[in-house]
C-alpha positions in Angstrom: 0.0 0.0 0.0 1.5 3.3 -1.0 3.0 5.2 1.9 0.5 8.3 2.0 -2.7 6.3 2.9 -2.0 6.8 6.5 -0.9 10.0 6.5 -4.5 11.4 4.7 -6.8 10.5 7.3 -5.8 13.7 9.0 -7.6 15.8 6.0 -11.3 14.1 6.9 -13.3 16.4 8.4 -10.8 18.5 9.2 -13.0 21.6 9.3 -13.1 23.6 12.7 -17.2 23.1 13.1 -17.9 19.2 12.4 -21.4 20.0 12.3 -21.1 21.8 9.0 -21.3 19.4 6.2 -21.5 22.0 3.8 -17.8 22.3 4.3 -16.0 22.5 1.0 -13.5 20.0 0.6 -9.8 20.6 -0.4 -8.4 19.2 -3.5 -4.8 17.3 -2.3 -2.1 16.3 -4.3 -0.8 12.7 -3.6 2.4 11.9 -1.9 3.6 9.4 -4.1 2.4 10.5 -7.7 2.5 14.5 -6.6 1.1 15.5 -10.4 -2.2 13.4 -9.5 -4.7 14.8 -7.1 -6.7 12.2 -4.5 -9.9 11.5 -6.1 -11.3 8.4 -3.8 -11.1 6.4 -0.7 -9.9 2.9 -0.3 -11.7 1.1 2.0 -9.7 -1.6 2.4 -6.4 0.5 3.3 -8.1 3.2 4.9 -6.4 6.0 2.9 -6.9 8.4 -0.1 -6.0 7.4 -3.6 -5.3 8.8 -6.7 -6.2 7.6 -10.2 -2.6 6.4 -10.4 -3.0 4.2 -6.9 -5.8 3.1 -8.4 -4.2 1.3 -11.4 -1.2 0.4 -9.5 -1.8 -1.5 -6.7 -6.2 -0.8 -5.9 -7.7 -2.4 -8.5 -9.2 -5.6 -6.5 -10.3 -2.6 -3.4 -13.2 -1.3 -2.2 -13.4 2.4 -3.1 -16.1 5.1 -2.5 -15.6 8.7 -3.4 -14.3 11.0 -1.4 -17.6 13.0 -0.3 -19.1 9.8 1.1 -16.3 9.2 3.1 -16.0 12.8 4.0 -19.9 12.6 5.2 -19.1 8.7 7.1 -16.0 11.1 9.1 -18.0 13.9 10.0 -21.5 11.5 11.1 -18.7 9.4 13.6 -16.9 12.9 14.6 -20.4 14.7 15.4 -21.1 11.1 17.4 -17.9 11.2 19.5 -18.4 14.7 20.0 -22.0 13.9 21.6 -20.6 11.0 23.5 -18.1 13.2 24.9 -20.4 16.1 25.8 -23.1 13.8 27.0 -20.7 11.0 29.3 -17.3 12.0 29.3 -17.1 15.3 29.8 -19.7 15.9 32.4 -17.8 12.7 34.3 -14.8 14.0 34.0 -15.9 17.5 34.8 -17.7 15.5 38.2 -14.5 13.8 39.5 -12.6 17.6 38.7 -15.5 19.2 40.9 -14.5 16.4 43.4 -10.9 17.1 43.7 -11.7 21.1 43.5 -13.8 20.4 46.5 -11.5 18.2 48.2 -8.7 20.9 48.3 -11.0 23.5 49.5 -11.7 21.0 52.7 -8.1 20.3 52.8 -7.4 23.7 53.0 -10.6 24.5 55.9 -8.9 21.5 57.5 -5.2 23.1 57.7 -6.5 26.5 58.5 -9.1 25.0 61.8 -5.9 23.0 62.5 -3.3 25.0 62.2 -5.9 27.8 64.5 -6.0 24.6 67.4 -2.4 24.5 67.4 -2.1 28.0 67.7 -4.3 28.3 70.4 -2.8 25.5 72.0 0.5 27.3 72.3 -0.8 30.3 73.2 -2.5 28.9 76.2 0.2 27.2 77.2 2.8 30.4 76.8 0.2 32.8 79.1 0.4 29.3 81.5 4.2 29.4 81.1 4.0 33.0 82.0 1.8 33.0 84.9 3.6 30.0 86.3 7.4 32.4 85.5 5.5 35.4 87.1 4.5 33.6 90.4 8.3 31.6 91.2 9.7 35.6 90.5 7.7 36.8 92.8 8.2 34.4 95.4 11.9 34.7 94.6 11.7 38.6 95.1 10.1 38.5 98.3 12.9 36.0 99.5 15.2 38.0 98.4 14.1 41.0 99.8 13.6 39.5 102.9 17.1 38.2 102.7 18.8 41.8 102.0 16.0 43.4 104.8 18.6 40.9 107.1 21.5 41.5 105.9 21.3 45.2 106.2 20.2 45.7 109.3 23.3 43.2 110.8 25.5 45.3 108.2 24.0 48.6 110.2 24.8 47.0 113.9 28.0 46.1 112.8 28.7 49.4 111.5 27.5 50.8 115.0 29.6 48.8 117.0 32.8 49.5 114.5 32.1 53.7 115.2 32.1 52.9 118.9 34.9 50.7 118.9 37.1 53.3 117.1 35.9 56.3 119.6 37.3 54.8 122.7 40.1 52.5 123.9 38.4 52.2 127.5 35.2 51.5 125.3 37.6 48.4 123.9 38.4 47.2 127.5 34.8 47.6 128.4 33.9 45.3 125.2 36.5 42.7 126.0 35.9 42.9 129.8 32.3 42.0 129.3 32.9 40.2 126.0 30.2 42.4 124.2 31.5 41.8 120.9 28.8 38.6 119.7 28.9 36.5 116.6 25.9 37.4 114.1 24.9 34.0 112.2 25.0 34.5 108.4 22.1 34.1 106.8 23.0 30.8 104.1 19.5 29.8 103.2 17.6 31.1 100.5 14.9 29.8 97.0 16.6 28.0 94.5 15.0 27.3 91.3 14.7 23.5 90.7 14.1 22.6 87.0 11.7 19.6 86.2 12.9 17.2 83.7 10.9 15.9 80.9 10.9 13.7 77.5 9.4 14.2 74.2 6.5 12.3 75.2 5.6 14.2 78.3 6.0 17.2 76.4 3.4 15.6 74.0 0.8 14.7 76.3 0.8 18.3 77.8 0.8 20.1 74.2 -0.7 17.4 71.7 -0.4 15.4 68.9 -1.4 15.0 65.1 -2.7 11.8 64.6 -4.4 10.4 61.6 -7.9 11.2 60.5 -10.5 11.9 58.2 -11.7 15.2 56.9 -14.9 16.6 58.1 -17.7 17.1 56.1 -15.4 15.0 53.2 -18.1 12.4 52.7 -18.2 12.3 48.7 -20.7 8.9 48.9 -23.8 9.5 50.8 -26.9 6.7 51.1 -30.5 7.0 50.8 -32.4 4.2 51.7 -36.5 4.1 50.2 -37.0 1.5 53.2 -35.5 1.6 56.2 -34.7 -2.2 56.7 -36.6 -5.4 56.0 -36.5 -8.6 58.9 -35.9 -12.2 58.2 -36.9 -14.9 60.2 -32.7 -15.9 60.8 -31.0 -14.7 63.7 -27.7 -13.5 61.8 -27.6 -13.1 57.7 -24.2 -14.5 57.0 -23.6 -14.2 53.2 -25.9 -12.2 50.5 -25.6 -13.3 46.4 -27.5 -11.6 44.3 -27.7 -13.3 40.6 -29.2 -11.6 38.0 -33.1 -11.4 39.3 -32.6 -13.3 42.4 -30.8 -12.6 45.8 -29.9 -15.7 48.6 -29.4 -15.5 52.2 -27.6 -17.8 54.1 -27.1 -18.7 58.3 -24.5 -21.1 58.6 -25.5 -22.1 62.0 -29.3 -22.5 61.7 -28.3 -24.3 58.5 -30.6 -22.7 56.4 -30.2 -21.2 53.1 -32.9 -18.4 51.8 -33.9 -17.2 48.1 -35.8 -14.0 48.7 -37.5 -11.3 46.8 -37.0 -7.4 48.2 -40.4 -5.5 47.6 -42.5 -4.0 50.1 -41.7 -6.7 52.3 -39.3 -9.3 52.5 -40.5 -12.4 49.9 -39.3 -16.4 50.5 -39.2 -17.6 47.5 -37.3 -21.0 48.0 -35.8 -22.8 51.2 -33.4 -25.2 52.1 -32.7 -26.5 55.3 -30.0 -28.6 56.9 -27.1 -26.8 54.5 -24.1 -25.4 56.2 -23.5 -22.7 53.8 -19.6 -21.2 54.5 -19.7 -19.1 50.8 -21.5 -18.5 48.1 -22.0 -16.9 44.7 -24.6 -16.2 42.0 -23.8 -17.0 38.7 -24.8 -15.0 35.9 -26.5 -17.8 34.1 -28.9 -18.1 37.5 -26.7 -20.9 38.6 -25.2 -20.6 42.3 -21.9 -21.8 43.4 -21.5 -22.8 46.9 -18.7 -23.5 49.7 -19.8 -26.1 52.1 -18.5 -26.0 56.1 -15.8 -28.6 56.3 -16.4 -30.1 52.9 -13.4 -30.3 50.1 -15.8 -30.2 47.0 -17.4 -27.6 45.4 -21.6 -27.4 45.5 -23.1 -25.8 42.2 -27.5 -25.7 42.7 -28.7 -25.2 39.2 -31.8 -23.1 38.3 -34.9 -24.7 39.1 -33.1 -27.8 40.9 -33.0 -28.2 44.4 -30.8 -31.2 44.5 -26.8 -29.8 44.0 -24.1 -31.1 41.9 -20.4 -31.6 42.3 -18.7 -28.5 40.5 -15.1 -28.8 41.7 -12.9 -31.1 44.4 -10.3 -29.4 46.4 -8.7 -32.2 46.9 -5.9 -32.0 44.2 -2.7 -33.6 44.4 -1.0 -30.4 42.2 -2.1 -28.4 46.0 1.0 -28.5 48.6 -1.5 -29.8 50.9 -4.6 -30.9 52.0 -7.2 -27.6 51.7 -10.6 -27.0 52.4 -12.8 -24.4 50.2 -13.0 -20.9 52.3 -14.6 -18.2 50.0 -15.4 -18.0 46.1 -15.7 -15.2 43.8 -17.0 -14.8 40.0 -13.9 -12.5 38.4 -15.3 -10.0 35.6 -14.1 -12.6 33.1 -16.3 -15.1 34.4 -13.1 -17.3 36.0 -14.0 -18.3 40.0 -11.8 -17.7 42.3 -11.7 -19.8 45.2 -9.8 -19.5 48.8 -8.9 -21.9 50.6 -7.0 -22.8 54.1 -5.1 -25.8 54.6 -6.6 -28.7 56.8 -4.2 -29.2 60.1 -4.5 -30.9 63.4 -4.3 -28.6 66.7 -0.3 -31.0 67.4 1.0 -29.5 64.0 0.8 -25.9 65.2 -0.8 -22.9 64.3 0.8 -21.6 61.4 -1.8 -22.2 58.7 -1.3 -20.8 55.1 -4.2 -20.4 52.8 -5.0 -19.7 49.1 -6.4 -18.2 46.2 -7.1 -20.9 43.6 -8.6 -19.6 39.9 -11.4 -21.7 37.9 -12.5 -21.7 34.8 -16.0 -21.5 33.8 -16.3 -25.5 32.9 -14.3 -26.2 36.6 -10.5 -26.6 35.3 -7.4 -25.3 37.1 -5.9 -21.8 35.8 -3.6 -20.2 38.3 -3.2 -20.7 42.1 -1.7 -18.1 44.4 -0.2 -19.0 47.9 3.3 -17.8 48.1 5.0 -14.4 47.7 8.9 -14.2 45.7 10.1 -15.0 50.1 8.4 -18.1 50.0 5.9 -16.7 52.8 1.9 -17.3 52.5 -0.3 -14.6 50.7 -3.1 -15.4 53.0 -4.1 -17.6 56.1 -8.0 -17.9 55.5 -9.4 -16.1 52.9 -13.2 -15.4 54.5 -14.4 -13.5 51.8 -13.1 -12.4 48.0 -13.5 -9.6 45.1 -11.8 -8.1 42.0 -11.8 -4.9 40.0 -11.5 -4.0 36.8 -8.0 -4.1 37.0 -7.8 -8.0 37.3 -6.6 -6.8 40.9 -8.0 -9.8 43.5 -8.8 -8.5 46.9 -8.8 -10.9 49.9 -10.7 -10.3 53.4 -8.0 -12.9 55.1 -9.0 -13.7 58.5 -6.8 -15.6 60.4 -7.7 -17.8 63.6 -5.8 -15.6 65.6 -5.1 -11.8 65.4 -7.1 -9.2 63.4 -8.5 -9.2 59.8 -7.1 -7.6 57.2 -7.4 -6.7 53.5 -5.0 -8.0 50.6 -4.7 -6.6 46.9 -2.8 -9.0 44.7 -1.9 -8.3 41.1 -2.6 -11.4 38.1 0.8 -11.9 38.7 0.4 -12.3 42.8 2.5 -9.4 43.5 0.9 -7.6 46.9 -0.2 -4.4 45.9 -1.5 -3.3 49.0 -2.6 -4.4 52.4 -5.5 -2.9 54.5 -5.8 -3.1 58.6 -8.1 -0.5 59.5 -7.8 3.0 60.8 -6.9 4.3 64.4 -10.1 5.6 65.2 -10.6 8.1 68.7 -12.8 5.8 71.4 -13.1 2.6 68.8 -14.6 -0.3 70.7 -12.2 -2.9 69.2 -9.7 -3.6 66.7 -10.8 -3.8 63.1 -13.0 -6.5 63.0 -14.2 -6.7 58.7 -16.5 -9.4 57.7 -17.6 -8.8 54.3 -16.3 -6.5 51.1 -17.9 -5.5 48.0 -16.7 -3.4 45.2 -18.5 -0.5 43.2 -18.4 0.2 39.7 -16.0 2.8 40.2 -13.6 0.4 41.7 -14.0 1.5 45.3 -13.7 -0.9 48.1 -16.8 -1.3 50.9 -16.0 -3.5 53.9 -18.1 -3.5 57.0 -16.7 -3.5 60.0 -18.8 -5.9 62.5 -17.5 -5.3 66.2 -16.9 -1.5 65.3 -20.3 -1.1 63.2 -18.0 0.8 60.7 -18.0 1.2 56.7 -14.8 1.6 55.6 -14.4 2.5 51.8 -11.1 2.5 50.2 -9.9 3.8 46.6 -8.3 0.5 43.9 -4.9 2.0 45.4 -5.9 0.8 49.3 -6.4 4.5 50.4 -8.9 5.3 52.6 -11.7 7.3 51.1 -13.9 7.6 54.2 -15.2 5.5 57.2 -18.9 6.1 58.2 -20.4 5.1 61.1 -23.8 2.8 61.0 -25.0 3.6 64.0 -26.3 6.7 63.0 -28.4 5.0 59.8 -29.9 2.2 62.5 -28.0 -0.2 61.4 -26.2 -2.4 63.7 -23.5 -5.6 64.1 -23.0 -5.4 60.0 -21.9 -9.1 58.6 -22.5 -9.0 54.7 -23.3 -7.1 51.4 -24.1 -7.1 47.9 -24.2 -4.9 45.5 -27.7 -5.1 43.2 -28.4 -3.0 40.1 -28.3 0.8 40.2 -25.5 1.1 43.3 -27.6 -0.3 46.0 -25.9 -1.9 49.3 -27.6 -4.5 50.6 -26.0 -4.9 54.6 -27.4 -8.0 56.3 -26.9 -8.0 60.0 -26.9 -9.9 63.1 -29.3 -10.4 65.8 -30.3 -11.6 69.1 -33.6 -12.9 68.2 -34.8 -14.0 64.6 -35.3 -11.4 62.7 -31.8 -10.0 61.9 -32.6 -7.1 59.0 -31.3 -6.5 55.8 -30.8 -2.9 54.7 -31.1 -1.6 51.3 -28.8 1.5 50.8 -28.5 3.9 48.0 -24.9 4.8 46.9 -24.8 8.4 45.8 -22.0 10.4 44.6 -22.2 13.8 46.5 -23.0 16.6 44.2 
């Protein structure tokens, strides 16, 4: 193809105003047979063509002249330009509006801040002051009382030296009588003793920055149409939700709920005497569940209530025996599955746990359980999600010590990890039990013992933690995600009828 066919787009619909089809066009020479001009468009190689292109090396080609082509540029330009104005820009314009706003709290943050701090050392300098004005003033009077002392014995003295010099018989008389006494110096006095103190001491009196969240920097805010619906289970331990159905599960009563959110809750189907540990909706209706202390894989087909076998952990390719811990659909439709290793209480308590990816039709595709150190990504993954950017996040929860989040790469390289925030007056250490992720890639995990949301960025920054307790809703265990940004939270209760609520996620305007 001759070298100018590129190089000629730029010339289509070139015009300043794309809506203005009445443009005339220019007549261009060609670059490789200058003495031609370009008289049609080559479908096939995408380029403008002279009459001696054609004959050389376009006769097999799909041509069309120049004008239709010209019209075909300007109908996709004026479409781009109305996608643009319509999605892009007025996104793009939001998440500028977001940042504008952002810095303006950053900067009410630094000035209120910045005002405390002030304020704190002023207090403490007219403290310093009055504290400096009482020890001189004690000092003085001591002092003064000191010299009062001093001069009066320097005035006796001086006395009894006049008389002594005035009379020699005055001298006899003195010594005769021994009237010459010994005044006591006066050796005591104040002394200023200076109190010691450290760095930290100095801190506790003055304060401390410590990390936080901005006020009034919520950017997501939920409205809820109903304030919470109740289920006949005493603690709603997982929530799927397919593409017209949502399940429930309680592990311990050993029930497993599909339900139907309208005015009321709705039971559509139940089953009883299941253990459910995980579980997940496919989008063909089809759900995918993890089984308490069971090494296989349960799939429960539309319309069916007896399950299948879908996948058996117990591979020889695994370093170990494993049982099934969490599962996740990825956005390519591949399940990932965590798992935990299987160990007696005599072989210790270092467990190890994994992330093991499926393919649709249940075949091995990549397994992740140790870093490039040899040392285990996860102990037991409790609950999974992805983004968009193939990243796989891990709620690991070991038996022992706190929760925490883990982002790993498709290549299992730890992006991030995630252990909460030191929150003023928080009841206990970060307790998650469930995460979900938004279609902007955000990160939701609720905090159970702490009643906390804590919503983090793809990166593992924290966007903002909000409170529950002042939406009503308590001891959070799960969520889903349904159409439209709504968070469903299902909770945990002390009778039967732990509540699901149905949350609105709105960006703030």
């Amino acid at each position: 193809m001759a070298e100018h066919n590129e190089k000629d787009d730029q010339y289509l619909g070139a015009q300043e105003h794309i809506n203005l089809p009445s443009h005339k066009l220019q007549t261009i020479s060609c670059v490789s047979h200058p003495t031609y001009d370009l008289i049609l468009f080559c479908r096939d190689c995408h380029g403008l063509i002279c009459s001696k292109c054609l004959t050389d090396s376009h006769q097999q080609h799909s041509m069309c002249d120049i004008a239709v082509i010209h019209n075909e540029k300007l109908k996709d330009l004026t479409n781009q330009r109305d996608q643009i104005y319509s999605k892009f820009l007025p996104f793009v314009l939001s998440e500028k509006l977001k940042f504008e706003e952002m810095l303006s709290l950053h900067t009410v943050s630094y000035e209120s801040e910045r005002e405390k701090i002030t304020e704190k050392d002023r207090k403490l300098k007219d403290e310093i002051s009055k504290r400096t004005s009482l020890l001189l003033g004690e000092k003085e009077k001591d002092y003064l009382m000191a010299k009062e002392n001093i001069e009066q014995n320097i005035s006796l003295l001086q006395e009894k030296i006049k008389e002594l010099k005035s009379s020699a018989t005055l001298t006899e008389e003195y010594s005769k009588h021994n009237n010459i006494k010994i005044h006591p110096l006066p050796f005591s006095t104040l002394t200023f003793k200076e109190e010691s103190y450290n760095a930290c001491e100095l801190q506790n009196i003055f304060g401390k920055l410590e990390p936080g969240l901005l006020t009034n920097a919520d950017h997501v805010e939920f409205a809820s149409e109903k304030p919470s619906y109740s289920t006949n289970l005493n603690l709603i331990g997982k929530i799927t939700t397919g593409e017209n159905t949502i399940w429930i599960k309680n592990t311990k009563q050993a029930i497993l709920q599909e339900i139907k959110l309208a005015n009321e809750i709705c039971v559509e189907e139940e089953v009883k005497d299941i253990q459910v540990r995980d579980m997940v909706a496919l989008k063909s209706g089809e759900l995918l569940l993890i089984l308490v202390n069971d090494p296989i894989i349960k799939i429960l087909k539309k319309g069916q209530k007896k399950m299948e076998n879908f996948y058996n952990m117990d591979k020889s390719w695994l370093y170990a025996k494993v049982f099934p811990t969490a599962v996740h659909v990825l956005n390519n439709n591949k399940v990932a599955v965590g798992t935990t290793e299987v160990k007696d209480q005599s072989e210790g308590e270092n467990i190890s746990g994994q992330v093991v990816v499926l393919t649709e039709d249940g075949k091995k595709d990549h397994v992740y359980d140790f870093n490039s150190n040899k040392e285990a990504l996860f102990t037991v993954p409790h609950r999974i999600t992805s983004n968009t950017n193939r990243d796989i996040i891990v709620l690991d929860r070991p038996p022992k010590g706190n929760g925490r989040l883990r982002s790993i790469d498709n290549e299992g390289n730890i992006k991030w990890d995630y252990t909460g925030l030191e929150i003023p007056k928080q009841k206990q250490c970060f307790d998650p039990w469930d995460l979900v992720t938004t279609s902007h890639d955000s990160i939701i995990t609720c905090d159970f013992s702490n009643e906390n949301l804590h919503i983090l960025n793809s990166k593992g920054n924290v966007i903002n933690c909000i409170g529950l307790t002042p939406l009503d809703i308590y001891r959070p265990v799960s969520m889903a995600i349904i159409q439209n940004e709504t968070l469903l939270i299902g909770c945990a209760s002390t009778t039967d009828n732990a509540k699901i609520h149905k949350l609105q996620i709105k960006s703030k305007e």
